[in-house]
N, C-alpha and C positions, 0 to 999 in steps of 0.2 A: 180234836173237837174245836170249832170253833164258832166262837159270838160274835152275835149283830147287833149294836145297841140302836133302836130307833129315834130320832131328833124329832121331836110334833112340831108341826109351825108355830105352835105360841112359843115352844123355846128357840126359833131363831130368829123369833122377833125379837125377845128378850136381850139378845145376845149382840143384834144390831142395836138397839135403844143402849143398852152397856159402852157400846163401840162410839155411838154418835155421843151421848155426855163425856167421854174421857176426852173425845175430839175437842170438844167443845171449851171444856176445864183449862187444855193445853192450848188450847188459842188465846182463852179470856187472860190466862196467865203471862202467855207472851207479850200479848198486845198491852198489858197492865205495866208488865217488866220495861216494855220500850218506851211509853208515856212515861214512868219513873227518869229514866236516861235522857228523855231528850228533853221532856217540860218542870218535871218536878225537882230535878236532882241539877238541872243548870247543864249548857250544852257540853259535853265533853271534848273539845279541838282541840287539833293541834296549831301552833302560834301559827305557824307558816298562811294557815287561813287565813290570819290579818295583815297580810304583808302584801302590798301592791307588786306587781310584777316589774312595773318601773324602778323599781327600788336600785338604787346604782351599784348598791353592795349590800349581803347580808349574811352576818356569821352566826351560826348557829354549834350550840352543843350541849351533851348533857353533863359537863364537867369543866365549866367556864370558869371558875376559881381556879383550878389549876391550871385550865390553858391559857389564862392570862397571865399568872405568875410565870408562866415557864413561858410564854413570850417577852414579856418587861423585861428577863433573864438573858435575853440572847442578844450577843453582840450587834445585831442586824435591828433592832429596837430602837438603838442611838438613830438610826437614819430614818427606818418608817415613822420614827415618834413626831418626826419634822413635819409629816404631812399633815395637812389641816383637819382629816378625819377621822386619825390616830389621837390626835393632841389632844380633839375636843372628846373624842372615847374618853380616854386616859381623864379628862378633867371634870368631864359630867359622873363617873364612877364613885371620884372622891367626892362629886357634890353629893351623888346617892345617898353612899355611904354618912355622910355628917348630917344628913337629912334625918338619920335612925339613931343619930347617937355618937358617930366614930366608933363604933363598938367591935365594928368586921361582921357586923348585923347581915349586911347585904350580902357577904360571902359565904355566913351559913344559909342563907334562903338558897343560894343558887345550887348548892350543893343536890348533887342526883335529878336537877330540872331540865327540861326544855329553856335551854335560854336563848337568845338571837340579840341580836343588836344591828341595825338595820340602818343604812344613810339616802335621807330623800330628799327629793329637789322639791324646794317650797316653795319654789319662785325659779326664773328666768337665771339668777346666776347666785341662789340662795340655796342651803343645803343643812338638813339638822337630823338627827339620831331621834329613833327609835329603840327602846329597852323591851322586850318582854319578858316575862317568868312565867312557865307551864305548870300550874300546881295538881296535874295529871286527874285523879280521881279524888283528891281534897280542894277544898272553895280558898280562895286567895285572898278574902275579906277578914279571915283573922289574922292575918297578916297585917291587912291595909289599915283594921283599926290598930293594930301594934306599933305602927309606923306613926300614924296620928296620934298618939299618945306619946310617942320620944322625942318631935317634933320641936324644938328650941320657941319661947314664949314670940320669937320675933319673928318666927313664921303665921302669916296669920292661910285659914281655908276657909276656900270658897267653893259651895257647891252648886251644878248644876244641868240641865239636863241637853243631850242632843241624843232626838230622835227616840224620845224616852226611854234615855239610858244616863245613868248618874256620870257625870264627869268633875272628879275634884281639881281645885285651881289651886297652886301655891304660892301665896306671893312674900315676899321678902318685905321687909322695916321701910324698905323705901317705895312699898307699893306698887313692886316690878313682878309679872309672873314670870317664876322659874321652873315650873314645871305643871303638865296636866295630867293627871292617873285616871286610868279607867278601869274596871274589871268588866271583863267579857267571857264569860262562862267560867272557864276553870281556867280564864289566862288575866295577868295583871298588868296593865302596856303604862310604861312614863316616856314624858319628852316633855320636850323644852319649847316645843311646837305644840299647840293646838289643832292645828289644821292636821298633822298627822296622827292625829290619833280620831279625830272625827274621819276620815279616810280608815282609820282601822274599821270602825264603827261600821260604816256604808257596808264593807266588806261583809261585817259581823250578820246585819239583818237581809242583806242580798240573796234573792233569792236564785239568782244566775249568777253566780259569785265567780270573776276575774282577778284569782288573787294567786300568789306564788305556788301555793299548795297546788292548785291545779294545773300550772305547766311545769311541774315534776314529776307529776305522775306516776308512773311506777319506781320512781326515784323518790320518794317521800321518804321512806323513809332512812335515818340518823345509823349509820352502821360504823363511823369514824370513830377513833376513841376520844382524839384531840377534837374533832371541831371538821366543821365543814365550812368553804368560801363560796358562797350562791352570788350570781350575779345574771344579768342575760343583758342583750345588746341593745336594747330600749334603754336600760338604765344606764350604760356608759354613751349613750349616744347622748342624757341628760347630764352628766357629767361634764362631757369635753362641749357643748354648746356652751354652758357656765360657764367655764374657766377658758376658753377660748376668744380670741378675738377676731376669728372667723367665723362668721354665723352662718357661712353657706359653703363649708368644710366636707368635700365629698364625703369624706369619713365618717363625718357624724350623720347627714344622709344616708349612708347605706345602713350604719348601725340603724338608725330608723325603722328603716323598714326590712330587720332584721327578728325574726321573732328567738332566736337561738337562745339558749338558757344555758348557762355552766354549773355542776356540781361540783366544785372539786375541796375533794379529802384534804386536809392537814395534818402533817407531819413533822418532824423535829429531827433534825440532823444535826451535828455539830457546826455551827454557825452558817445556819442554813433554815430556812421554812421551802417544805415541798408540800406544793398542792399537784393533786391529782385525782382526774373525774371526766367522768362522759358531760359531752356536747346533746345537749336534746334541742334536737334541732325539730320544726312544726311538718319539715317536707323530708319526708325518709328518704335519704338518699345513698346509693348502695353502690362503694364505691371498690377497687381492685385494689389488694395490696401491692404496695410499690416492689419489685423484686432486686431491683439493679439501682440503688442509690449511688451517687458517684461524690459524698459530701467532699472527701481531699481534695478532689480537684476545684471545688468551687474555695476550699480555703486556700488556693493562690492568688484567689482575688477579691475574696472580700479584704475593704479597704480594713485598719485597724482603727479608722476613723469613723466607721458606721456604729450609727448611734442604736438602733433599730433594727429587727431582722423579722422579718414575717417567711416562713417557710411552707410550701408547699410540695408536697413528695408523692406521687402519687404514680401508678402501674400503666404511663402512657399520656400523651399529652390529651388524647379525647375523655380519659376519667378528670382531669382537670379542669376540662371547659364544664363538667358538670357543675362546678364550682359557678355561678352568677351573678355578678353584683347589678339587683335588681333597683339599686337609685341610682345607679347609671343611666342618663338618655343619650344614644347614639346620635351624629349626625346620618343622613340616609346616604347622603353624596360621600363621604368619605366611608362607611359601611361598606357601601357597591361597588367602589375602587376597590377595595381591600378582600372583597367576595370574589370579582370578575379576574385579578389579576392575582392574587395568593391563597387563597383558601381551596377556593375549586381548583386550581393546579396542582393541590397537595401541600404547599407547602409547610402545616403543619403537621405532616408526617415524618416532617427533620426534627421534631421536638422529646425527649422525652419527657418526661414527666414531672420533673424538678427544675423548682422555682425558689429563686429568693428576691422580696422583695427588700430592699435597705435605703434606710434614711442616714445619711449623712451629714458629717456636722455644719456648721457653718461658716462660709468661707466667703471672707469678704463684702459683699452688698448682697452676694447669694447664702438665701437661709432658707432656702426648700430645695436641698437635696436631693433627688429621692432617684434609685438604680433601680433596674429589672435584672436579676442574672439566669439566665435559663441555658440548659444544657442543649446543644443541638447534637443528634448521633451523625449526622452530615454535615458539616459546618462550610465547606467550600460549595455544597450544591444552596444552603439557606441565605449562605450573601450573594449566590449567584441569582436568586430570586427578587431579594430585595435592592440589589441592583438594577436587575431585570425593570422593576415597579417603580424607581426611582425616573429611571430615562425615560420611562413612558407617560411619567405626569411634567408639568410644568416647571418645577424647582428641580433641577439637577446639580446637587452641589455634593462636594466631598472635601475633604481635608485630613491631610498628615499628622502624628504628634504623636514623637516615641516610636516609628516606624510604622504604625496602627495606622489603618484606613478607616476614617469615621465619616459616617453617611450620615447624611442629615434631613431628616423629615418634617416639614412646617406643619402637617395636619397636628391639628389640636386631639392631644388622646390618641394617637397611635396604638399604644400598646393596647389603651383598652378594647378599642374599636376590634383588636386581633384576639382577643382573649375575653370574651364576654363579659366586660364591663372590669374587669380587675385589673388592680395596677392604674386606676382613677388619678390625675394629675399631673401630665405632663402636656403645658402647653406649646413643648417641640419637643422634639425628640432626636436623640442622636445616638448613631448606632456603631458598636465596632466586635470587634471578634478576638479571646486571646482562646486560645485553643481550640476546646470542643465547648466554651462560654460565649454563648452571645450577649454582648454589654449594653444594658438601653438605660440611657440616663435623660433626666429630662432637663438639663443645662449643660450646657458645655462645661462649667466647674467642674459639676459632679463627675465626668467624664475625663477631665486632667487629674482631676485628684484619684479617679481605681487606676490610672492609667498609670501616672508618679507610683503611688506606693504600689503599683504589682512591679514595674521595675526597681524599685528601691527596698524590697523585700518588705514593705512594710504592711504583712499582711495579716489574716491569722493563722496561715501555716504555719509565720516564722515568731511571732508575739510570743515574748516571753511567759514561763508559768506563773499566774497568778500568785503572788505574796501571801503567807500562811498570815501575814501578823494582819489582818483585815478582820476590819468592824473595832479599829479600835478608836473611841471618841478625841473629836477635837474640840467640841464645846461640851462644858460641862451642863446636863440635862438632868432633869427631878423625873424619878423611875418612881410613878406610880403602883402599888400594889394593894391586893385584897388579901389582907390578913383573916 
C-alpha cells in the first residue's frame, strides 16, 4: 500500500521563506567575519607585501635565530662577514638587540616568525637594511610597547605620522636618528633609514600594490626550513650601478630591464651554503632540455685564470638565441653583414648548444677580459665561414700564436650582433679554434692567455683538487650571535 503526502502552497512558501533567512543569516555572518579580518582585527599580510621588488637582496625565514647562528658558525662567514651588507646585518642585529636590553630579547621574538631582512638603494650609490617580524594572527604593538619600556634613559622617542600612519623615531644622546619602527597590520618593520620604511608604507596603503609578494606569485609561499635568498634583476642592476664605476655598464643595463625574480632555498653543507630555486621569469619561455652536454671538453680550455663563468646549456643553438638581451642596441650595418653573409647561410647550424661566457683576470694595462667558448659540431666548416665573411669585408687580417690561427674582427660587438644581444662587450673581437671550441675573446690578452694555459695545461682539466683546510681565517673577526 502506498502514501501520498500532499505539500499546500502555503507550506512551500514557508519552506522558501526558511531557505531565504538561513541564506541570508549566512551571508550577514560571512560578510560580518571578513569586516572583522580585514578592518577591525588589523590587516593580516604577509611581510613580503612591504618589500619593493627593487630590493637588491632579501632573506627571509621562519626560524631566523637558528639560521643565523648556524651561519656565524660556518667557516665561509669569516669571508661573507667582509662584505659590507653582511657586516652592517651582523652590527644593526647587535644594535636591535641592546636596544631591548641585551637580554636575546630580539631572538625570542623572532622565534616561529615571518622574519626577512631586506638591502635597499637609498640613494645613487647609498644602501641600508630593512628588518621585519610577522606576528601572524597577534598584534606586534605589545611587543613595540615592551621594547619602549627597556629602552636605555639615553634613548630619547619621537613620534609621528606618514600618511596617517604612526612612525616612531629613535634618537641617541647625541641627537642622531638610529632607527625608524613602524607597525603595519600584523607586521613590525625597523631601519636605520626612514625613507625605507615610508616606501614600506606606500606599499602598505597602495591600492595597485608593486611589491615583492606579487612577482612571486605562486611562489609566496616559505617551504625552506633554513631560510630563502629572494632577489631579482632590478635589484642587482641597483647594486652594481652603486658600487661600480661604470655607470653605463652593459650589464647593469640589461639587468634593468630585466624583470626576472630568484627564489632560491638555503641549505647547509659542511663548509658550504647551497641555494637553490626557480627563476620567475615575467615572459614564459619554454625551452629543450640540453641532451648532449660535452662540459670535459670545454675544461681543456677554460683558462684557471677565469675569474667568472656564466653558463649556458641548452638542446640546440636556436633554444639559445631564445635567450635576448633586450638592453642591447644593434648596429643595422653590422646586423645585415652578419644576416646576408652567416646567418642565412646556416652558419649557426655548426653550433650546439653550449655556451661559456668568462671573465678573466687582469693582465697588464688589460682589465676587461672577457671570452665566449662555444661548442661547434663542425668546426672546420664554422672557420670556413667566418673566413669566408672576413675576405669579404674590408679588414682582412689574421695572425699566428701557438700554432692557432686567430681571426680578427674590428666590428664593435660581434658576438653579440651573432647571438641576440648576449655576450654584450667586446669592442673587437678575435677568433680562434682548439678543437670542436671556438674561442672569441674581446682582446688579444685574453686570447694569449686561453691560448698559454691550454698549451701549458694550466687549465681546469688539470687544476689541482681543492684543499680540505679552507675557510680557515686570516684576520681575526667578532662573530656576532642571537642568544
Amino acid at each position: 500500500m502506498y502514501y501520498v503526502n500532499e505539500i499546500s502552497p502555503g507550506s512551500i512558501v514557508k519552506i522558501w521563506k526558511s531557505l531565504l533567512i538561513i541564506a541570508v543569516i549566512i551571508l550577514v555572518s560571512w560578510g560580518g567575519f571578513w569586516l572583522y579580518l580585514n578592518f577591525l582585527s588589523g590587516r593580516n599580510i604577509n611581510s613580503l607585501d612591504l618589500i619593493h621588488p627593487e630590493a637588491v637582496f632579501v632573506f627571509e625565514s621562519n626560524q631566523a635565530d637558528q639560521t643565523w647562528n648556524e651561519l656565524v658558525s660556518q667557516p665561509l662567514w669569516e669571508v661573507i662577514s667582509q662584505l659590507p651588507a653582511f657586516a652592517k646585518t651582523a652590527d644593526q642585529l647587535v644594535s636591535l638587540d641592546s636596544l631591548t636590553g641585551a637580554n636575546g630579547q630580539v631572538s625570542r621574538t623572532l622565534r616561529n616568525k615571518q622574519v626577512t631582512i631586506s638591502y635597499h638603494a637609498t640613494g645613487i650609490d647609498s644602501f641600508d637594511l630593512l628588518f621585519t617580524v610577522n606576528f601572524g594572527a597577534n598584534s606586534p604593538l605589545d611587543f613595540l610597547e615592551e621594547i619602549k619600556s627597556r629602552i636605555p634613559k639615553s634613548i630619547r622617542i619621537q613620534s609621528r605620522t606618514y600618511s596617517d600612519i604612526e612612525v616612531l623615531e629613535f634618537f641617541d644622546s647625541a641627537n642622531s636618528r638610529k632607527w625608524s619602527v613602524s607597525v603595519l597590520g600584523n607586521v613590525l618593520l625597523a631601519s636605520s633609514s626612514s625613507f625605507i620604511i615610508e616606501e614600506a608604507i606606500r606599499l602598505y596603503i597602495s591600492a595597485d600594490q608593486n611589491s615583492l609578494a606579487s612577482k612571486l606569485s605562486s611562489n609566496l609561499k616559505l617551504d625552506a626550513e633554513q631560510g630563502r635568498l629572494i632577489f631579482s634583476a632590478h635589484g642587482l642592476s641597483k647594486l652594481l650601478e652603486g658600487i661600480s664605476k661604470e655607470r653605463d655598464n652593459i650589464t647593469v643595463k640589461e639587468l634593468a630591464q630585466n624583470d626576472a625574480v630568484f627564489a632560491l632555498n638555503l641549505t647547509f653543507e659542511e663548509g658550504q651554503l647551497i641555494f637553490k630555486g626557480p627563476a620567475i621569469l615575467s615572459e614564459e619561455l619554454d625551452f629543450t632540455p640540453a641532451v648532449r652536454a660535452n662540459f670535459p671538453e670545454f675544461q681543456k680550455v677554460i683558462s684557471s685564470r677565469t675569474q667568472t663563468i656564466t653558463q649556458i646549456n641548452m638542446d640546440g643553438v636556436f633554444e639559445t638565441q631564445k635567450l635576448r638581451n633586450t638592453a642591447f642596441t644593434s648596429k643595422s650595418t653590422i646586423s645585415g653583414e652578419i644576416q646576408s653573409k652567416l646567418t642565412d647561410r646556416g652558419f649557426l647550424d655548426n653550433f650546439s648548444g653550449e655556451f661559456y661566457y668568462l671573465k678573466l683576470e687582469n693582465l697588464g694595462n688589460q682589465n676587461d677580459n672577457q671570452v665566449v667558448l662555444a661548442r661547434v659540431l663542425n668546426p672546420a666548416q664554422a672557420i670556413a665561414f667566418l673566413k669566408e665573411y672576413r675576405t669579404s669585408t674590408d679588414s682582412e687580417q689574421s695572425d699566428f700564436y701557438r700554432d692557432s690561427e686567430i681571426l680578427y674582427f674590428p666590428e664593435e660587438d660581434f658576438p653579440a650582433h651573432l647571438f641576440n644581444g648576449k655576450f654584450a662587450g667586446f669592442p673587437q673581437t678575435h677568433i680562434s679554434l682548439l678543437g670542436e671550441i671556438l674561442v672569441m675573446s674581446n682582446s688579444a690578452a685574453g686570447m694569449k692567455m686561453i691560448l698559454d694555459d691550454f698549451a701549458m695545461g694550466n687549465t681546469w682539466q688539470k687544476r689541482p683538487n681543492p684543499s680540505p683546510e679552507t675557510g680557515q681565517s686570516i684576520l681575526p673577526l667578532a662573530i656576532p650571535k642571537l642568544f
